[in-house]
N, C-alpha and C positions, 0 to 999 in steps of 0.2 A: 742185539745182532750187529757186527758190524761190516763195513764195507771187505775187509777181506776175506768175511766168509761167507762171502754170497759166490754159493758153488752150484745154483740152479734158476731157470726160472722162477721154480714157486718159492725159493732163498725171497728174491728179489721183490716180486709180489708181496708176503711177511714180513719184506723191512718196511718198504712203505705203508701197510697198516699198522704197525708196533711203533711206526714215526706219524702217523697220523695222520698223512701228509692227502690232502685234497685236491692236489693236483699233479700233473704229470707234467714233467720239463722234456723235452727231445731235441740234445744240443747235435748239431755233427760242423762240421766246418769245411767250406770253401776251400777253392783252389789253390785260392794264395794266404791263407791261415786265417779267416774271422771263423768266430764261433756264428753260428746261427742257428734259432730252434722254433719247436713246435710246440705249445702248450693241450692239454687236454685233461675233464676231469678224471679222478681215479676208477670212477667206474671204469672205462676204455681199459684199465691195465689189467690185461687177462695176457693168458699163451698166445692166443694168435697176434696179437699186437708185435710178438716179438718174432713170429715164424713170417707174418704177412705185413706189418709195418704200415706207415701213413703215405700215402701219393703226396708229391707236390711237384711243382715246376721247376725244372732245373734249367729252364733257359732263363731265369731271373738270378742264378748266380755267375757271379764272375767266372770265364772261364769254364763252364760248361757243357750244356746241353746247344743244341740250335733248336730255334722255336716249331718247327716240324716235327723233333723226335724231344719235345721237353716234357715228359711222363719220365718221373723217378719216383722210388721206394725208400723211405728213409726208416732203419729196424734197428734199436735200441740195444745195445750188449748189456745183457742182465749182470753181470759181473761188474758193472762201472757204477751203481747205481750211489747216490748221495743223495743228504738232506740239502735243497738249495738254501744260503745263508741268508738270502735277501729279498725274495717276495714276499709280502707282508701276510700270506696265505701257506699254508705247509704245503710245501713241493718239493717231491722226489724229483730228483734228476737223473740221467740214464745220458752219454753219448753213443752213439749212434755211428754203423755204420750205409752205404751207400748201395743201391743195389736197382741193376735195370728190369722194369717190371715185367718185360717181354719176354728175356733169358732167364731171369732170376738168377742169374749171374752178380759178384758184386763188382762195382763201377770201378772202370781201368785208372779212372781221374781221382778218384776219391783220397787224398793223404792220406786216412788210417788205416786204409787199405793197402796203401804201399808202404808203411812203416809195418804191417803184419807181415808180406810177404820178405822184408828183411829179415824178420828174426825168422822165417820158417827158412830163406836161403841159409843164412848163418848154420841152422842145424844141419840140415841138408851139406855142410861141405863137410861133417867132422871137423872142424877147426876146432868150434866152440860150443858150447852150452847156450850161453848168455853174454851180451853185451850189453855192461851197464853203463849211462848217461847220467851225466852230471852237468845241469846245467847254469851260469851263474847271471840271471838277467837282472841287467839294470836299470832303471827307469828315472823319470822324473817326475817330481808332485808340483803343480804348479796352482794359482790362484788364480789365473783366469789366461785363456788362450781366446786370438780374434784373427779370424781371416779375410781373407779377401779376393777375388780373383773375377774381373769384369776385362773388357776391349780395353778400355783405357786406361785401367788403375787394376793394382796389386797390391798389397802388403800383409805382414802378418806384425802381431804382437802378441809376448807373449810375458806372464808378470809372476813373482812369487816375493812372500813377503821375505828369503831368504837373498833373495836376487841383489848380487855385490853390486849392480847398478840403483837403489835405493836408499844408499846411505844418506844422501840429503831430499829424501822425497819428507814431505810431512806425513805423522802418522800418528802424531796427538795421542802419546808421544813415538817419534821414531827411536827407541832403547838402542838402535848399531844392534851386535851381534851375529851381522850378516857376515858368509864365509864369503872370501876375497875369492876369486877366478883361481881354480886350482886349488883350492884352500879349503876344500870339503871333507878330505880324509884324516881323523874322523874326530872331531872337538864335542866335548858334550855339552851339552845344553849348558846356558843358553841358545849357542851357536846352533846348537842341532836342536832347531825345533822339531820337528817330526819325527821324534825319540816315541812318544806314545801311542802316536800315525802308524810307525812301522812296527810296534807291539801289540797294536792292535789288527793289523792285518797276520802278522803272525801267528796270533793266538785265532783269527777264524780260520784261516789257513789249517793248525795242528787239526781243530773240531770238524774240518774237512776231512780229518785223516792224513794230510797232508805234513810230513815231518820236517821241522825248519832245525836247521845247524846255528844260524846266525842273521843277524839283522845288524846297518851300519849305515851310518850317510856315506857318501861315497864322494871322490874328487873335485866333482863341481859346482859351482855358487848354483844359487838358483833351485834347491832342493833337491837332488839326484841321490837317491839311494839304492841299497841293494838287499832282500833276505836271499840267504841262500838254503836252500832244500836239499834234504835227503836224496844222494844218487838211486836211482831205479832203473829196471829194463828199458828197454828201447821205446815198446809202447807204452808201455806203464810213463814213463817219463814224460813222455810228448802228450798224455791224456793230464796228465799233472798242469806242465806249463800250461795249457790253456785254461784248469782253473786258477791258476797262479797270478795269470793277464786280469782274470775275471775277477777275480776277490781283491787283488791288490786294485783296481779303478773301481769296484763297488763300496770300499769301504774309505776311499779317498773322496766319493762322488757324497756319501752320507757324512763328509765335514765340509762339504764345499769348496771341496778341489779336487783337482783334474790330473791322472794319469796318464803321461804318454812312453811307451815303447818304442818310440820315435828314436835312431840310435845318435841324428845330430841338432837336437831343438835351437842350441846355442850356441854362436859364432865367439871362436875364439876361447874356447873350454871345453874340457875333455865332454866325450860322447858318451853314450851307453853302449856299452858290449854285451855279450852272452860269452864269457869264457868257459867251455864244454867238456866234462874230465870226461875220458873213454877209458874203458879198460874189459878183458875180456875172461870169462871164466870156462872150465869144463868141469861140471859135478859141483864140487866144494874147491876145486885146485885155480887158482888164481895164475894166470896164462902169462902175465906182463911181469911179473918179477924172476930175476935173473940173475944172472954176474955178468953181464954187460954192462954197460956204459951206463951213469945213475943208476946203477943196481935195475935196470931193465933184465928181459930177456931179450933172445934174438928175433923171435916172435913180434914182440911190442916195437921193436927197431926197424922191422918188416912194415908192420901197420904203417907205424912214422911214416918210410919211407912214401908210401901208399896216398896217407893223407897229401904230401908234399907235394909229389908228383903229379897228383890230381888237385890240388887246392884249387888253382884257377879255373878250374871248371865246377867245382862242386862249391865256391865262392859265390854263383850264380843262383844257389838255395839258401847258404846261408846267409848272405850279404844280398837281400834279393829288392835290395830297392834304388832310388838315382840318392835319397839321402846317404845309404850307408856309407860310400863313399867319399862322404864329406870328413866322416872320421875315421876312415884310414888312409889318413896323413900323416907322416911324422911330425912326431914330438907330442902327441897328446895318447899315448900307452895303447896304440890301438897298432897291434905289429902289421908291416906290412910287407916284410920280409919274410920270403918262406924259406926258414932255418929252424932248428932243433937244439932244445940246450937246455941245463939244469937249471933251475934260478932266475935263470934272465927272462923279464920280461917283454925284453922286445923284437922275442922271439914269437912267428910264429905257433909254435911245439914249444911248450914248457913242460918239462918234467916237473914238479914238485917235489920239493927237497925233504918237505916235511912228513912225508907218506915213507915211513920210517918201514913200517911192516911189510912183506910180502901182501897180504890182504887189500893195503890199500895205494897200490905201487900201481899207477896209471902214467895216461899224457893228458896232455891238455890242450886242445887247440883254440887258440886266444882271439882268431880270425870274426869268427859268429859275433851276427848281433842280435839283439831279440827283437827286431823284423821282421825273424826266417818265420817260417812254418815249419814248427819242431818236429813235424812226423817225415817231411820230404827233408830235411833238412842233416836230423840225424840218420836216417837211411842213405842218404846219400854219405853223408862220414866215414857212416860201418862198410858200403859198399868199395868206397876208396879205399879203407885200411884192412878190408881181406884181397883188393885186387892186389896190394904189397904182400901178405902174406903168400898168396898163392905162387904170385913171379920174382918173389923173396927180392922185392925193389929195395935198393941199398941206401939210406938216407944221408949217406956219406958222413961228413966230420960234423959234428956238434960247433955250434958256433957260441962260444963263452966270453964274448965280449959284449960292450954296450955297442948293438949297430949301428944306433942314429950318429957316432962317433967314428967311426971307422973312417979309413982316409977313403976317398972316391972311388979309389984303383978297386980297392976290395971290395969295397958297394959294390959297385959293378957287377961283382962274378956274384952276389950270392940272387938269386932269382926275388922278382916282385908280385904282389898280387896283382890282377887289374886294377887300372885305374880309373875306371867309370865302367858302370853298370853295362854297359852295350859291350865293353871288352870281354866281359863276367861271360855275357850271352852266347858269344862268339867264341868264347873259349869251351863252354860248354856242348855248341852244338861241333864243334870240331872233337869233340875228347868226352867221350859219353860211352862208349862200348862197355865201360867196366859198369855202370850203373843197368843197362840190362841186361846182364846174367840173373838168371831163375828170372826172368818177366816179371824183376822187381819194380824197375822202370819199364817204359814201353815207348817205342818211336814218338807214336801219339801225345804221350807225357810230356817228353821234354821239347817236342816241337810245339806247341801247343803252350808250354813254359815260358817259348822263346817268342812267339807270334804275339800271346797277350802284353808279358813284357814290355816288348819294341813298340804297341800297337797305343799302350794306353798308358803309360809312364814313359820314355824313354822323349817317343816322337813328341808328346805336348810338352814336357819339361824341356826340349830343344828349341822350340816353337816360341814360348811364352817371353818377354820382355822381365828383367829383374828391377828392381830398384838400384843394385849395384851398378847397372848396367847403365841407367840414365845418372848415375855419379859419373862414370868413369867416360860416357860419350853423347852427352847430350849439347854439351857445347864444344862440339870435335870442329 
């Protein structure tokens, strides 16, 4: 039996005895996207578990409950159900969604819960069927991360044996084959150690069910690579990425290195992105191809427009940390202009050139990092690219140059993302109307987005002393 024909509870129940599995995993995730879960043995897993769910405390997550009203219900979608790859016990896993045990209502804060209320608005306009997600995260494999953070003293460090800073470290013997800064796309082995790292996370990834396209080192010294997955629905997708975080750091953690989704670890070398395909279907009929502009239709130009006009606020989800910011700066492929164009990357809205067929004629917005919380993240996307469709927003000209080249004058006119995280905020809570239609969002939601935010990254990262900082004025 496998995971895509679990079309019942007692489905669900039957895989994990036919998988043998002795235990029960309950992952559901936080406000601002960690997994977190409940374990339990298989006896527990009967119907009511899934109709009545387990209590816990939800004033101990981020961004939650307050300690007065922290009584929550956490209830398993029998539909989700996997063999976990990594407890050394068989354990079925199940994510989970959120639900107040007073109302029996499910939780207004809960991310899979507002990734479900997308796809059921989506339906709800006649626009569309389906909206499928494609998302491309990147990461870093490193050999050991150390931090720090006391009144008087700060620092991090961070090492990999790929890291273009080790070319003269001893390492009895140091063989070179380190990729230089920028120098990571894509040499084979030697150069690419972690050729059988990223083949092996992909092959437990497949055995998850999980369908990989491709595996590659990606542009930066220092280990950074990328597999990329099968596009899927909205929730389908955002339930993916978070085993995708999971497997790719479990199976990096059982060689003795470390996984970060972090999108700026290292100064002076490109960042990690999440480049995100969108495209929209009704029935079997693929919505975004056209005879418009890159063989678009006027629909998918609409979406554009949609994304565009809201980016700076819906940058606030996907770009939802004070790092991401570090890498959208020009000149390290990370767009920061909000324009639309075939090819070019540093747009951006990339069309891809290579999506030849109607079927697979999407966009792609290159902005996302994998930071975000993929459920509030691409809901927010979809939300932006049907409030284009509905008020048919016009994305105006296609910009088919290199931008970071352009003379000043023209810089100028084409619009920027924010430039630090509190801009992201402030743009959000000013430009948010289109994210609550159908009470996909909720006041609650994004204010609440913007309080934790400002509250517990923003004001201590303003607050704290750098190490740059005592270079550039300690002896002022």
């Amino acid at each position: 039996m496998t995971e895509k024909s679990l079309n019942s509870i007692q489905d669900a129940i039957e895989y994990a005895r036919e998988n043998e599995a002795v235990m029960v995993d309950l992952k559901f995730l936080d406000f601002l996207g960690t997994w977190q879960h409940l374990t339990i043995p298989t006896h527990r897993l009967d119907a009511d578990l899934f109709d009545e769910g387990l209590g816990f405390d939800g004033s101990s997550l981020r961004g939650w409950q307050p300690i007065h009203a922290s009584d929550m219900q956490v209830r398993p979608d029998f539909s989700t159900a996997r063999m976990d790859p990594f407890p050394q016990h068989p354990t079925v896993s199940f994510i989970c969604n959120i639900f107040d045990p007073i109302t029996g209502q499910p939780y207004s804060r809960d991310p899979r819960y507002i990734a479900q209320k997308a796809e059921q608005y989506l339906q709800q306009t006649g626009i569309a069927d389906t909206a499928y997600f494609g998302p491309e995260a990147e990461f870093f494999v490193f050999d050991e991360i150390r931090y720090n953070m006391q009144s008087h003293a700060s620092s991090y460090e961070l090492d990999s044996v790929e890291g273009a800073w080790n070319t003269n470290r001893r390492e009895h013997p140091n063989l070179g084959y380190k990729p230089g800064h920028k120098g990571g796309y894509f040499p084979v082995p030697p150069h690419d150690s972690h050729h059988d790292l990223r083949t092996e996370m992909s092959l437990v990834l497949e055995e998850a069910g999980i369908p990989v396209d491709v595996h590659h080192h990606e542009v930066a010294s220092g280990g950074q690579g990328e597999i990329g997955i099968k596009f899927d629905t909205l929730l389908e997708m955002a339930d993916q990425l978070q085993w995708f975080k999971y497997i790719v750091k479990n199976v990096a953690r059982r060689h003795g290195k470390t996984v970060t989704f972090m999108p700026k670890p290292l100064y002076g070398d490109n960042g990690s992105g999440m480049h995100t395909h969108m495209s929209l279907w009704k029935g079997k009929q693929p919505l975004f191809a056209g005879e418009e502009y890159a063989g678009l239709s006027q629909m998918a130009l609409h979406f554009i427009g949609g994304i565009l006009q809201h980016a700076r606020s819906i940058i606030a989800f996907t770009n939802p940390t004070t790092n991401s910011f570090k890498r959208l700066v020009p000149g390290y492929e990370a767009p920061v202009k909000l324009a639309y164009s075939s090819r070019n990357r540093s747009a951006a809205v990339r069309i891809p050139t290579y999506a030849s067929s109607p079927a697979a004629r999407r966009m792609e917005f290159r902005t996302p990092d994998p930071s975000a919380n993929g459920y509030l993240a691409f809901a927010a996307m979809l939300m932006a690219g049907l409030d284009g469709i509905e008020r048919q927003i016009d994305p105006g000209s296609p910009l088919d140059k290199d931008i970071y080249n352009l003379p000043p004058e023209q810089l100028a006119q084409v619009p920027s993302a924010p430039a630090n995280l509190e801009e992201a905020l402030v743009c959000l809570a000013e430009d948010h109307e289109f994210l609550l239609k159908g009470d996909v969002f909720t006041e609650d939601v994004i204010e609440t987005w913007i309080d934790f935010k400002m509250e517990n990254e923003i004001a201590p990262t303003q607050l704290r002393p750098t190490p740059l900082e005592f270079s550039l004025y300690f002896d002022i």
